[in-house]
MIDOSE-1310 file (N, C-alpha, C; in nm, 2 decimals, decimal comma, always signed):
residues 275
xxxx	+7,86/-9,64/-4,04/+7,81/-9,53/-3,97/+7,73/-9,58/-3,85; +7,79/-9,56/-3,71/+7,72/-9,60/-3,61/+7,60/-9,50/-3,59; +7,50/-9,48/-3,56/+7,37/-9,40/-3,49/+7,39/-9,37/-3,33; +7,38/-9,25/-3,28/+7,41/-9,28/-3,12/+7,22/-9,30/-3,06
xxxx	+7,22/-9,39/-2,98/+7,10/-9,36/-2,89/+7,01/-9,24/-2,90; +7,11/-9,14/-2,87/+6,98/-9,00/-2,91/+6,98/-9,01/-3,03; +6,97/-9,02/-3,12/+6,93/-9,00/-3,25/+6,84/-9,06/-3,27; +6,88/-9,24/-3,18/+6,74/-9,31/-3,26/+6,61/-9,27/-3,18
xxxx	+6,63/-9,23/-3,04/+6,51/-9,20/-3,00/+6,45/-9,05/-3,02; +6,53/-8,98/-3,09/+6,48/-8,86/-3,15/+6,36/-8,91/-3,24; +6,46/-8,99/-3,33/+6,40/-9,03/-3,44/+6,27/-9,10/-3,48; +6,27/-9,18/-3,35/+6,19/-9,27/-3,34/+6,00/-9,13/-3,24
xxxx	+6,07/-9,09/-3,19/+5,96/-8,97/-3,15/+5,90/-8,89/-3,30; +6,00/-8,86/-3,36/+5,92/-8,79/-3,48/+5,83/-8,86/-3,56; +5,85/-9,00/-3,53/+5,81/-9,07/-3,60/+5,61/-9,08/-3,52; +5,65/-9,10/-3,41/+5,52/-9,07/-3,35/+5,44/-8,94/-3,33
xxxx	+5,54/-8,88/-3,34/+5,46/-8,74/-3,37/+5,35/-8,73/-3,49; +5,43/-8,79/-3,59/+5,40/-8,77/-3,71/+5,23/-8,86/-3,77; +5,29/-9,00/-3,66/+5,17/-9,10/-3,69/+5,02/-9,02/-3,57; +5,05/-8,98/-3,45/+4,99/-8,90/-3,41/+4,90/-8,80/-3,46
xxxx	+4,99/-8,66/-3,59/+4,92/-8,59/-3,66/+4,80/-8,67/-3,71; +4,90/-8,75/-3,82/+4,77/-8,82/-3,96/+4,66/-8,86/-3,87; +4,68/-8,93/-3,74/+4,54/-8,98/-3,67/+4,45/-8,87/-3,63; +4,45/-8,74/-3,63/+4,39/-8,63/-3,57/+4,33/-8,59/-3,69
xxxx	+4,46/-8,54/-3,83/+4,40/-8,45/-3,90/+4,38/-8,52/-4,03; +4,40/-8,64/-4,07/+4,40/-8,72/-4,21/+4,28/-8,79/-4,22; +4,13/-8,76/-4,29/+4,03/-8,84/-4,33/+4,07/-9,00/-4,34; +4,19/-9,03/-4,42/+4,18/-9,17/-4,44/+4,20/-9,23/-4,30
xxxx	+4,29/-9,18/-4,20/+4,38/-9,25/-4,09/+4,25/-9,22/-3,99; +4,21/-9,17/-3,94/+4,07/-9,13/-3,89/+3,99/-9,27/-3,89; +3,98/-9,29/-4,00/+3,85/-9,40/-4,04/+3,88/-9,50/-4,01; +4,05/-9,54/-3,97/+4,06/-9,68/-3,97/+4,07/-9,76/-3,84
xxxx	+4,08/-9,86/-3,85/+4,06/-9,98/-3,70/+4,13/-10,06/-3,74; +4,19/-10,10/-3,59/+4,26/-10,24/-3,64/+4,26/-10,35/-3,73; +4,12/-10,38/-3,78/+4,06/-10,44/-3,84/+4,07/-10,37/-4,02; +4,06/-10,33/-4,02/+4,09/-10,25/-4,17/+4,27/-10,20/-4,20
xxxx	+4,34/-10,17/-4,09/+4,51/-10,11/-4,12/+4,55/-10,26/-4,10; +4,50/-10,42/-4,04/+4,60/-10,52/-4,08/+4,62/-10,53/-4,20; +4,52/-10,51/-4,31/+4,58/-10,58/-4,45/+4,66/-10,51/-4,49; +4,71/-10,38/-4,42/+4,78/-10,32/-4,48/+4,90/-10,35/-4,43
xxxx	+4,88/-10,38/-4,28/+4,96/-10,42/-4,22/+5,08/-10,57/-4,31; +5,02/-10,66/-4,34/+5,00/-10,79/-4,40/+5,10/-10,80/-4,51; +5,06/-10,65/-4,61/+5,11/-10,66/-4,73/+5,24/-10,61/-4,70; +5,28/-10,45/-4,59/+5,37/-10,43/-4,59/+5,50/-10,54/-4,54
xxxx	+5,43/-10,61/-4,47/+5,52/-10,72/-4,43/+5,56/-10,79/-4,55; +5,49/-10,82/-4,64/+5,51/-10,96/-4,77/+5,60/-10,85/-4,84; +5,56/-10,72/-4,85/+5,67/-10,64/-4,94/+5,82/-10,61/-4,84; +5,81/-10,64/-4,74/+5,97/-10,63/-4,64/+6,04/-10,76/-4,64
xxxx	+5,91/-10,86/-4,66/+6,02/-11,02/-4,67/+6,06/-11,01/-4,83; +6,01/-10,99/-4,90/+6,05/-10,95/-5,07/+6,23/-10,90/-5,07; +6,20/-10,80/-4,99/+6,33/-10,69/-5,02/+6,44/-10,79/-4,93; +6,43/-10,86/-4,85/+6,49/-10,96/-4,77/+6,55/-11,04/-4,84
xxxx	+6,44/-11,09/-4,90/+6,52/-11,25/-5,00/+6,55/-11,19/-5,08; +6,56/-11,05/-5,16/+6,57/-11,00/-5,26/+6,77/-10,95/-5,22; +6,80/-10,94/-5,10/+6,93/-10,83/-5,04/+6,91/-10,71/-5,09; +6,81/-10,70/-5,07/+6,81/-10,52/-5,15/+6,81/-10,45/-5,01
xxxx	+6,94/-10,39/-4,99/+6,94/-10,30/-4,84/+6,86/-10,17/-4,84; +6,86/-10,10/-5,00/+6,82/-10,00/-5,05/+6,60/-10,00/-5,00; +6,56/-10,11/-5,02/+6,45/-10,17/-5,07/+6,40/-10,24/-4,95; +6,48/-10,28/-4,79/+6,50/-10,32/-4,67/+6,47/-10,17/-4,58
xxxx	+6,55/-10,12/-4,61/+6,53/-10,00/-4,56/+6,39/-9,92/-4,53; +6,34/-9,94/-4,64/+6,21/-9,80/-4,71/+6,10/-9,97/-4,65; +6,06/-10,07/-4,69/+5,98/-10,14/-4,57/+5,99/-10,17/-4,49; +6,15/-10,19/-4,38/+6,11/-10,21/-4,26/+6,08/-10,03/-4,20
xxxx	+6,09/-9,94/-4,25/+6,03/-9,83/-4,23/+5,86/-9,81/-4,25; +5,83/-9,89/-4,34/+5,68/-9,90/-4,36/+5,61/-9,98/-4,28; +5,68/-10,10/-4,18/+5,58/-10,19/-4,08/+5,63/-10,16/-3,96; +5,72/-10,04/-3,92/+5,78/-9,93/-3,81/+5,65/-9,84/-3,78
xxxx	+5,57/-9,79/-3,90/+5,49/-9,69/-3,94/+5,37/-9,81/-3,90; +5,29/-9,93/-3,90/+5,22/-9,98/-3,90/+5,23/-10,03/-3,74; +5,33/-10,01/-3,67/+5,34/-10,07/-3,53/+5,31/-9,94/-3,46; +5,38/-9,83/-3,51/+5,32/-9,72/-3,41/+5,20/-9,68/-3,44
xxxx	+5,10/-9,71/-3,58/+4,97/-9,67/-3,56/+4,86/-9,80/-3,47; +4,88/-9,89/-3,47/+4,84/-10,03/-3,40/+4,83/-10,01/-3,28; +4,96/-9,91/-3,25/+4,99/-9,89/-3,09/+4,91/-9,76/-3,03; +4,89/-9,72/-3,11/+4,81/-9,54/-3,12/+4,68/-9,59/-3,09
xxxx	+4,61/-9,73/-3,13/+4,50/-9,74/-3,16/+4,45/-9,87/-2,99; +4,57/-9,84/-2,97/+4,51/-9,97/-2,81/+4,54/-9,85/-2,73; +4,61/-9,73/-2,75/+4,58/-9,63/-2,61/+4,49/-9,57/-2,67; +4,38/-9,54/-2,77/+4,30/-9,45/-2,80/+4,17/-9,54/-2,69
xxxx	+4,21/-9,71/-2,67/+4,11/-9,74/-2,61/+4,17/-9,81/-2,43; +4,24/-9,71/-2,41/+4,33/-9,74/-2,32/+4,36/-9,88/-2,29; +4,40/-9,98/-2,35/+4,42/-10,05/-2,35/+4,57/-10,10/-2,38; +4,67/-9,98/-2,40/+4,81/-10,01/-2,38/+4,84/-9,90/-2,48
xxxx	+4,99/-9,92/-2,45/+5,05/-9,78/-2,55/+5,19/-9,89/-2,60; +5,21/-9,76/-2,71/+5,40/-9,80/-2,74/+5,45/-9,84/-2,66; +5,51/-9,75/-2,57/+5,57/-9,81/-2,45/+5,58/-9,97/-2,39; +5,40/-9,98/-2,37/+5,37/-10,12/-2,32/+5,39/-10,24/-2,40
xxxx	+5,39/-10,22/-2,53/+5,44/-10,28/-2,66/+5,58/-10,33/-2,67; +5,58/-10,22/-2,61/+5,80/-10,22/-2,62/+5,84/-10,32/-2,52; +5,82/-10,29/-2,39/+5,80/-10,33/-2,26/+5,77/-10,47/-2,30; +5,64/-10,50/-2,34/+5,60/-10,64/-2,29/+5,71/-10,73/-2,42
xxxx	+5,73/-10,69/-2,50/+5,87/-10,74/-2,61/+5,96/-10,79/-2,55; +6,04/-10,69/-2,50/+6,16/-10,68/-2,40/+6,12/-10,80/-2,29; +6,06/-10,80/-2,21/+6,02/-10,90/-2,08/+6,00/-11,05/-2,18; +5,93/-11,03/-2,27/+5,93/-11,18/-2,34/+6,04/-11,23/-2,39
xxxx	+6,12/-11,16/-2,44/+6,26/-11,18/-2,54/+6,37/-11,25/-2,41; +6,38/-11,14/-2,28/+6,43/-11,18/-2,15/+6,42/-11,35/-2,13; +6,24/-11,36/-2,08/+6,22/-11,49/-2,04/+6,22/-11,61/-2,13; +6,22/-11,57/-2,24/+6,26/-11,69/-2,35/+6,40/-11,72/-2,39
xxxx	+6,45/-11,64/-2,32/+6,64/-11,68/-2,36/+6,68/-11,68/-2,22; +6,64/-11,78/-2,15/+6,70/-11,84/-1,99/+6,85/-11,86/-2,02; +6,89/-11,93/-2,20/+7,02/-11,95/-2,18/+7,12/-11,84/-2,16; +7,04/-11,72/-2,22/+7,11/-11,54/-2,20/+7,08/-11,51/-2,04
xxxx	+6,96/-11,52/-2,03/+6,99/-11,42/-1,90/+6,89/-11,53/-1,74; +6,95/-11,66/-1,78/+6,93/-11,75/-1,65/+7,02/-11,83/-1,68; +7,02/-11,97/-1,60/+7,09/-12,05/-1,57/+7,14/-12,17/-1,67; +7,07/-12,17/-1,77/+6,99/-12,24/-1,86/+7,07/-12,33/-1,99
xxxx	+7,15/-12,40/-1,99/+7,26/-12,44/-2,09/+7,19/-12,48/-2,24; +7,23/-12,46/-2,34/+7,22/-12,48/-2,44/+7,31/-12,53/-2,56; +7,32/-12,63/-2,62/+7,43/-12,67/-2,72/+7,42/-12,66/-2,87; +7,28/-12,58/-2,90/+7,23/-12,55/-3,02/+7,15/-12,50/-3,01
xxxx	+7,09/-12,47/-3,15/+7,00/-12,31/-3,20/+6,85/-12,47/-3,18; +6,86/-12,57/-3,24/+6,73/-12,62/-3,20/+6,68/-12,68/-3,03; +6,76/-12,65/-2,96/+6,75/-12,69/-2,80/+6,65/-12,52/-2,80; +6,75/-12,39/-2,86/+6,67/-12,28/-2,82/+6,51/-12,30/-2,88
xxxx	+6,51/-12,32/-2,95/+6,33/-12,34/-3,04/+6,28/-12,39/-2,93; +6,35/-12,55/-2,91/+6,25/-12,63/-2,79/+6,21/-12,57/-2,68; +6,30/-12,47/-2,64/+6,28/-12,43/-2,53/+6,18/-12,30/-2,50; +6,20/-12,21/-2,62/+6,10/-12,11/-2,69/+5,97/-12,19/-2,66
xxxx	+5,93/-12,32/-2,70/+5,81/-12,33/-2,74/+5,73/-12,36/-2,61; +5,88/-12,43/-2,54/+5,78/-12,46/-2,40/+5,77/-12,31/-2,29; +5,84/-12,25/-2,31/+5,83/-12,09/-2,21/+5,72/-12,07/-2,25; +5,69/-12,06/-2,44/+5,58/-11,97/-2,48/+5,44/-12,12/-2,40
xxxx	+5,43/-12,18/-2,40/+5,28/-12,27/-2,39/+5,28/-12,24/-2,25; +5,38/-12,21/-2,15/+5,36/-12,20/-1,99/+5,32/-12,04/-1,91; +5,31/-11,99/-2,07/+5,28/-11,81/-2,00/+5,15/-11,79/-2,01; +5,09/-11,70/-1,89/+4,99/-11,70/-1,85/+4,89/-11,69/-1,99
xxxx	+4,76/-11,71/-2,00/+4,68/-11,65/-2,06/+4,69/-11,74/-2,23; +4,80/-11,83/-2,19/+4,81/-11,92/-2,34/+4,74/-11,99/-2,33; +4,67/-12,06/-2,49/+4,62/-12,19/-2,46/+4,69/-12,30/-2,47; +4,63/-12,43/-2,40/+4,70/-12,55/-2,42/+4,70/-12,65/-2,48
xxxx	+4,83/-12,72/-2,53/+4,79/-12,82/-2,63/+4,92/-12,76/-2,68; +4,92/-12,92/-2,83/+5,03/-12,93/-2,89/+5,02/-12,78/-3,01; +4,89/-12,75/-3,08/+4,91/-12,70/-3,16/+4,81/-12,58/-3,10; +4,83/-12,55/-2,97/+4,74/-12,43/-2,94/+4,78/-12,30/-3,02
xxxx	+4,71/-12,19/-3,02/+4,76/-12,05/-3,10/+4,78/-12,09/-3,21; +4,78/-12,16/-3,32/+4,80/-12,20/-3,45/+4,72/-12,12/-3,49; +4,75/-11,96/-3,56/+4,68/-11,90/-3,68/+4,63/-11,95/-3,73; +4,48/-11,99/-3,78/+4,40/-12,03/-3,89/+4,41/-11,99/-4,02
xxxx	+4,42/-11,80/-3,99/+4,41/-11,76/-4,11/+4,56/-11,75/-4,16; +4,65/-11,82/-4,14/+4,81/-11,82/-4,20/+4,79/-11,87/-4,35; +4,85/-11,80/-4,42/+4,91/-11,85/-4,56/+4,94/-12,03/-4,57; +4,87/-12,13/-4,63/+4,87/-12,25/-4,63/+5,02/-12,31/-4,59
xxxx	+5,15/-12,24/-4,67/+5,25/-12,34/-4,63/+5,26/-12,27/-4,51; +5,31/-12,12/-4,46/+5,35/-12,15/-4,35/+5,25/-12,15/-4,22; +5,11/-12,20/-4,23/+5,05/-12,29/-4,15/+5,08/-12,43/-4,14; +5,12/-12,50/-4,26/+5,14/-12,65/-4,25/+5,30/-12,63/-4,18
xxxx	+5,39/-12,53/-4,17/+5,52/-12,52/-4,17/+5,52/-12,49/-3,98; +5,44/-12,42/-3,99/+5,38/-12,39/-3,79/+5,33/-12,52/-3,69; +5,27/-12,59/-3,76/+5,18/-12,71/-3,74/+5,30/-12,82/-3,70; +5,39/-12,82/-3,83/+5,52/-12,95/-3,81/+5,63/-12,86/-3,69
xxxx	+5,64/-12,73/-3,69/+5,74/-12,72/-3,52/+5,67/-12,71/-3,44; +5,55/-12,71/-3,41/+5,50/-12,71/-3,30/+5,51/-12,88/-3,24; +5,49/-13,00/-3,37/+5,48/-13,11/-3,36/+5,65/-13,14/-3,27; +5,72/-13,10/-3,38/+5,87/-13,12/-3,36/+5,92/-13,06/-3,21
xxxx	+5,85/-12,96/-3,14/+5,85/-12,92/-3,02/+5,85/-12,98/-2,96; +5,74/-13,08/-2,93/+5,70/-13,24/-2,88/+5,79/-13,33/-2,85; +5,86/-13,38/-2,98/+5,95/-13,47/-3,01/+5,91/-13,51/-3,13; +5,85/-13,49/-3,19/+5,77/-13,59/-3,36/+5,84/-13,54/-3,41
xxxx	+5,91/-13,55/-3,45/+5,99/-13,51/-3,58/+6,11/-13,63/-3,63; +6,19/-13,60/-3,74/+6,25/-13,67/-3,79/+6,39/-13,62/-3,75; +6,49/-13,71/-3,72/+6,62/-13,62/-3,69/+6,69/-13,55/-3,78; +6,67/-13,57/-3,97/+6,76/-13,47/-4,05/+6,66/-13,46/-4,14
xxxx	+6,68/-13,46/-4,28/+6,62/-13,40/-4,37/+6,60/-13,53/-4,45; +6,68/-13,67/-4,44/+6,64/-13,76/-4,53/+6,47/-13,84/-4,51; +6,51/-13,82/-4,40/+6,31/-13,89/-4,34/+6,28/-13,78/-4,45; +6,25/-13,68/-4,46/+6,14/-13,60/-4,55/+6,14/-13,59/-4,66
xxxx	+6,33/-13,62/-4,68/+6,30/-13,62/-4,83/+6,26/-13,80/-4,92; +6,25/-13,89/-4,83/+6,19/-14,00/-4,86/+6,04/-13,99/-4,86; +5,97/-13,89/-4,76/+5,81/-13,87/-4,74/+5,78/-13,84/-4,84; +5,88/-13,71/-4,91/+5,84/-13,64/-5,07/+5,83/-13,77/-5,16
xxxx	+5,91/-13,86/-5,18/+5,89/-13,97/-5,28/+5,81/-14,04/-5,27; +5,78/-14,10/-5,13/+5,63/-14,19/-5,11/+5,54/-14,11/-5,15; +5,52/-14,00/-5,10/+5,39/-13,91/-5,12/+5,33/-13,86/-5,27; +5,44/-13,85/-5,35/+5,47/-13,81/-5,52/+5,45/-13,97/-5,57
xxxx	+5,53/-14,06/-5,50/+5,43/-14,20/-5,57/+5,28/-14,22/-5,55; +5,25/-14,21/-5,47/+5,10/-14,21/-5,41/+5,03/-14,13/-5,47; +5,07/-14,01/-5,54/+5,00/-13,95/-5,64/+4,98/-13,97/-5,78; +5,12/-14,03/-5,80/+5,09/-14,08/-5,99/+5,04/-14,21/-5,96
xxxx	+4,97/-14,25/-5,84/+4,93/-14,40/-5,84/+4,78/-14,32/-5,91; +4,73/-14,20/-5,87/+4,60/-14,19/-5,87/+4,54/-14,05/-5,97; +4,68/-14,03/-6,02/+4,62/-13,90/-6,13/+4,54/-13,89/-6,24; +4,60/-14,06/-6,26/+4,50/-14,10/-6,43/+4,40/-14,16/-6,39
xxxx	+4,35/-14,15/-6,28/+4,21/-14,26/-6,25/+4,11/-14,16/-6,25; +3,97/-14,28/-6,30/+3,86/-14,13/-6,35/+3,78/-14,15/-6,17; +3,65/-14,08/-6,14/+3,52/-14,10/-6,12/+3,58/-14,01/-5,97; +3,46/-14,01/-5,89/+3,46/-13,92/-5,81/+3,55/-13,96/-5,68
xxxx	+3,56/-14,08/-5,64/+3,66/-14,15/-5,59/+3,83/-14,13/-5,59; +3,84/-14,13/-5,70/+4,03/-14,05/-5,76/+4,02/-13,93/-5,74; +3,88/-13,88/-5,76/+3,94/-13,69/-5,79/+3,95/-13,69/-5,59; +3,92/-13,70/-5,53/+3,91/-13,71/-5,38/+4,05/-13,75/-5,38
xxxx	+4,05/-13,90/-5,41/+4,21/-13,92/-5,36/+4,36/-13,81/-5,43; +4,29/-13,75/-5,54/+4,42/-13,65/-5,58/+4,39/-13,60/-5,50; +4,33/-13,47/-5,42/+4,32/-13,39/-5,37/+4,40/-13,40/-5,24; +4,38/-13,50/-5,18/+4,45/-13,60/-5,08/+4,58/-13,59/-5,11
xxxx	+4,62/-13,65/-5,21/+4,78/-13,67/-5,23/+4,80/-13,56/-5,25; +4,75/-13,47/-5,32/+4,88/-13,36/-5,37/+4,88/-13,28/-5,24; +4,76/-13,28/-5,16/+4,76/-13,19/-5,00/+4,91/-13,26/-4,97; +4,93/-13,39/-4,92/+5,03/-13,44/-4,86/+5,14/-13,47/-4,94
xxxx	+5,15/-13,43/-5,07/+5,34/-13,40/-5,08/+5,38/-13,26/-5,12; +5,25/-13,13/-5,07/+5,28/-13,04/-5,07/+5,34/-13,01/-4,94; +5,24/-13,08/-4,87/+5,26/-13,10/-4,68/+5,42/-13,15/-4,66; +5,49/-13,26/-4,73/+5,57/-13,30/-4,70/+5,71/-13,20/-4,76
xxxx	+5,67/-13,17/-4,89/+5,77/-13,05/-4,92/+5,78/-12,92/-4,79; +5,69/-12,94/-4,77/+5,73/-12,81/-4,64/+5,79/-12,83/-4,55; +5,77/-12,99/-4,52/+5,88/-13,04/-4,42/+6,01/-13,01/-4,45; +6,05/-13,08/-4,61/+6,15/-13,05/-4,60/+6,22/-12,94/-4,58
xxxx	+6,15/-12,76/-4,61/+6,19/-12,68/-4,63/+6,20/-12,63/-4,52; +6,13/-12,68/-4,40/+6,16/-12,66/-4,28/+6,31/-12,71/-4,18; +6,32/-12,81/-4,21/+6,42/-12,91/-4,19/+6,55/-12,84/-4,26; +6,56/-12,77/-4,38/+6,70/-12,72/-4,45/+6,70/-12,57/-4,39
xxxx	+6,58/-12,49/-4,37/+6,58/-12,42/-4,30/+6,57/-12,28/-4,43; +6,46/-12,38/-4,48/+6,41/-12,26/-4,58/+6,25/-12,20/-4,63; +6,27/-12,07/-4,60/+6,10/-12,03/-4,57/+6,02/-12,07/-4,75; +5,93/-12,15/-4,70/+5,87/-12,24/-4,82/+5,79/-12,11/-4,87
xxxx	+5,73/-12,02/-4,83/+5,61/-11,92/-4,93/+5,72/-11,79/-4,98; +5,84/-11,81/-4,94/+5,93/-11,69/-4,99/+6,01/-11,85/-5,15; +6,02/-11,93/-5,06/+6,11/-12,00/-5,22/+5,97/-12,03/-5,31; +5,85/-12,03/-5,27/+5,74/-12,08/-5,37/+5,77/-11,92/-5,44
xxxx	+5,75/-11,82/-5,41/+5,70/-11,71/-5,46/+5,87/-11,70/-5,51; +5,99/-11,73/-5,53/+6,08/-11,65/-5,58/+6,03/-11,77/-5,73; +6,05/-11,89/-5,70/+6,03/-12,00/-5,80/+5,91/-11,93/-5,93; +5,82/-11,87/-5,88/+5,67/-11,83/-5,92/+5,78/-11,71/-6,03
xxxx	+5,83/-11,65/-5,95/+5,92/-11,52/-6,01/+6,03/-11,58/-6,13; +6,12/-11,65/-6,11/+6,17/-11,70/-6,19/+6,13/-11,75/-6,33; +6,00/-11,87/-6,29/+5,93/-11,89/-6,41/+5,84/-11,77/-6,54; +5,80/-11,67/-6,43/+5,74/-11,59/-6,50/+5,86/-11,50/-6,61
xxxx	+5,97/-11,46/-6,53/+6,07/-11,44/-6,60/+6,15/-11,50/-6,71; +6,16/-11,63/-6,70/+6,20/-11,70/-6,80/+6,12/-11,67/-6,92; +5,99/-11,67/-6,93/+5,90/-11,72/-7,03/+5,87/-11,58/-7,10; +5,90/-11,45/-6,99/+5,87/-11,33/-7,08/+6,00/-11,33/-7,16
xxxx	+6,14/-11,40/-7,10/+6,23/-11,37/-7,17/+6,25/-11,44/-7,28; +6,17/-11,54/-7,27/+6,12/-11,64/-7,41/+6,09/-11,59/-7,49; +5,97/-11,49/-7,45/+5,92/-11,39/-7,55/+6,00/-11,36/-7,61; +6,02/-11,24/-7,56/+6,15/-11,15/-7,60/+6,23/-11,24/-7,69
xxxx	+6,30/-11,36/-7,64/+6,39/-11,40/-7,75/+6,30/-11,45/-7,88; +6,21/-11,50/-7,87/+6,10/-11,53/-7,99/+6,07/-11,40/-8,09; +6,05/-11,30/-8,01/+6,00/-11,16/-8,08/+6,10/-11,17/-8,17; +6,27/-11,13/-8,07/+6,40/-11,11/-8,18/+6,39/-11,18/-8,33
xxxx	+6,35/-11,34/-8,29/+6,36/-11,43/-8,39/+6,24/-11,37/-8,49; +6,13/-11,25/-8,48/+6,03/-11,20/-8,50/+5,89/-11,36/-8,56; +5,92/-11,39/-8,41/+5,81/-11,54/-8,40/+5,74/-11,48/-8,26; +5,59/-11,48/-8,27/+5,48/-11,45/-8,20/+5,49/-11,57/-8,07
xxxx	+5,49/-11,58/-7,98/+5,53/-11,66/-7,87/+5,41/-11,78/-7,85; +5,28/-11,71/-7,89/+5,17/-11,77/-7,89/+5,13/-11,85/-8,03; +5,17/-11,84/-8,13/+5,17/-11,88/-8,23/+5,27/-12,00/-8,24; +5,38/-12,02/-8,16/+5,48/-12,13/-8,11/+5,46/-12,27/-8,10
xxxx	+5,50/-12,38/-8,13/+5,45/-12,53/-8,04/+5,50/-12,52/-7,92; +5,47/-12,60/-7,82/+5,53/-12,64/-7,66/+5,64/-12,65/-7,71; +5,72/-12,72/-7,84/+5,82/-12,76/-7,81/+5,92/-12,66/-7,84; +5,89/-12,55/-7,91/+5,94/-12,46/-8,00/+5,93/-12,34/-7,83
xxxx	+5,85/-12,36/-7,77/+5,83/-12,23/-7,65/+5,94/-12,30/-7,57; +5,95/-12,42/-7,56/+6,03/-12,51/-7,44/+6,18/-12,47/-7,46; +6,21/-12,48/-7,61/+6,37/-12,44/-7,65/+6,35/-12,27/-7,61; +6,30/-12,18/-7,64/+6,34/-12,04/-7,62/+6,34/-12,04/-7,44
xxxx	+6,24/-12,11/-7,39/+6,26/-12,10/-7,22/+6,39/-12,14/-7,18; +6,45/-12,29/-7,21/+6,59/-12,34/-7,18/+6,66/-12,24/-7,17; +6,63/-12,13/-7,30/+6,78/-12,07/-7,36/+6,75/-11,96/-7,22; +6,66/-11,87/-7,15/+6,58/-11,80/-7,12/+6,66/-11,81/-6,96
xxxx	+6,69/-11,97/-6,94/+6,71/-11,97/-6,83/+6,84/-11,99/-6,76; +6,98/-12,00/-6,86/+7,07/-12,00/-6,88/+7,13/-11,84/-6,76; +7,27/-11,95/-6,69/+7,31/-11,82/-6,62/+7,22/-11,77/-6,49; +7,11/-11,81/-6,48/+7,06/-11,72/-6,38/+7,10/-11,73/-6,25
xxxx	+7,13/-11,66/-6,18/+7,16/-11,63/-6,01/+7,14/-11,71/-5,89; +7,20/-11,74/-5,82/+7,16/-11,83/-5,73/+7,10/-11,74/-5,64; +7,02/-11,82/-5,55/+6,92/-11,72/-5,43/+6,93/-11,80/-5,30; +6,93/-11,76/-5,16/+6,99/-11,84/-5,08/+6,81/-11,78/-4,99
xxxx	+6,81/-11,81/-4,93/+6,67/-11,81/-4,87/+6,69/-11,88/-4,70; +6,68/-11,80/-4,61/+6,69/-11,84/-4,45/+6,58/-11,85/-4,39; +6,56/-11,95/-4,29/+6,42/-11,92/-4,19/+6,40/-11,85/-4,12; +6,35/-11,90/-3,99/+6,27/-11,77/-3,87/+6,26/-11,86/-3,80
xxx	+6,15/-11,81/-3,67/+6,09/-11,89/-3,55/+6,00/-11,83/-3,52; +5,91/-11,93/-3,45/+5,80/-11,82/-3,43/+5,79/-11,73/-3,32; +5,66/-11,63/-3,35/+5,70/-11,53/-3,23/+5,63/-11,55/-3,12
């Protein structure tokens, strides 16, 4: 089913109309500020990458409709202080999307999707009003991996980087030796150095996931999902056997997990770039 142009900009009006009302006549919408609608902002996003790695088109649909609904109130709230509208939103999008794809719409040759990044990163550090430096704009408050995951393309923007995936996945091994050199050591000295090592083969696992071109806080959180799953299905198979799950040895919980995990689905997980 194609959509014609007027429909979507019908659609896309009612949609402002609508965020319009709630700002006028809704106590809750009223009260809020940029500052209070990001977290909401935040979540709807985590619940739209969910339905993503999930393929749920059903489930895609109904959140990217929910952070559609958080861009037009965002945008309501920089003209309430005249300080830009939708439009200018749309607009300044469009004009960036333009000047960052010189190989679309300038002169600009390219032979791959990582020449585009490089080139992304240097348009973005040369536009007015950016700061400078290798890791200028680096969000502080970003989610740990993909801060450490922002940190290594910005670096790799540079040139620091490794040319494929085996440099990183040798980093993972040095870095995971360097940690069982120091897990069983006592006193205040080791606990320091664990803290150290496990920072940096967590650090280095992100490399990798960067490098295969896989978003590390969507495969941590599906991994997180899997295991939780297994273990309720543990349950479950333990209940059948009418054995209390908690009343189990490790080794007796470990066989009902195995069986728990049998069969399960593969999940394919893609990157991004930044914006």
């Amino acid at each position: 089913m194609t959509t014609s142009r007027s429909e979507i900009q019908e659609a896309l009006l009612r949609l402002d109309e609508l965020t319009r009302r709630l700002r006028r006549e809704c106590p809750w919408d009223r009260e809020q500020d940029e500052r209070t609608i990001v977290p909401h902002t935040l979540e709807e996003a985590y619940e739209l990458a969910d339905a993503a790695n999930r393929r749920d088109d059903v489930k895609l649909l109904d959140e990217l409709g929910d952070v559609l609904f958080q861009v037009h109130f965002l945008a309501l709230l920089l003209e309430e202080r005249g300080a830009g509208d939708l439009a200018a939103v749309a607009e300044n999008t469009r004009q960036k999307l333009i000047r960052r794809h010189p190989h679309i719409f300038g002169a600009v040759e390219v032979e791959n999707a990582g020449e585009v990044l490089r080139n992304w990163d240097k348009i973005k550090q040369g536009e007015a009003g950016r700061e400078q430096g290798i890791f200028a704009e680096v969000p502080e408050n970003l989610p740990s991996l993909l801060h450490a995951r922002k940190v290594q393309r910005r670096a790799a923007s540079s040139g620091f980087d490794f040319p494929g995936v085996e440099g990183p996945l040798q980093s993972v091994r040095d870095e995971l030796d360097e940690l069982i050199e120091v897990a069983e050591a006592d006193g205040d000295a080791a606990r320091d150095a664990r803290f150290h090592e496990l920072g940096d083969v967590l650090f280095a696992a992100v490399n990798v996931a960067r490098k295969l071109k896989v978003d590390p806080e969507l495969a941590l959180r599906a991994a997180s999902e899997r295991f939780r799953g297994r273990v309720e299905t543990g349950a479950a198979l333990a209940a059948r056997d009418e054995r209390a799950w908690d009343e189990l040895t490790p080794d007796q919980q470990l066989a009902y997990y195995a069986r728990a995990r049998m069969n399960e689905p593969e999940r394919d997980h893609l990157g991004d770039r930044d914006a």
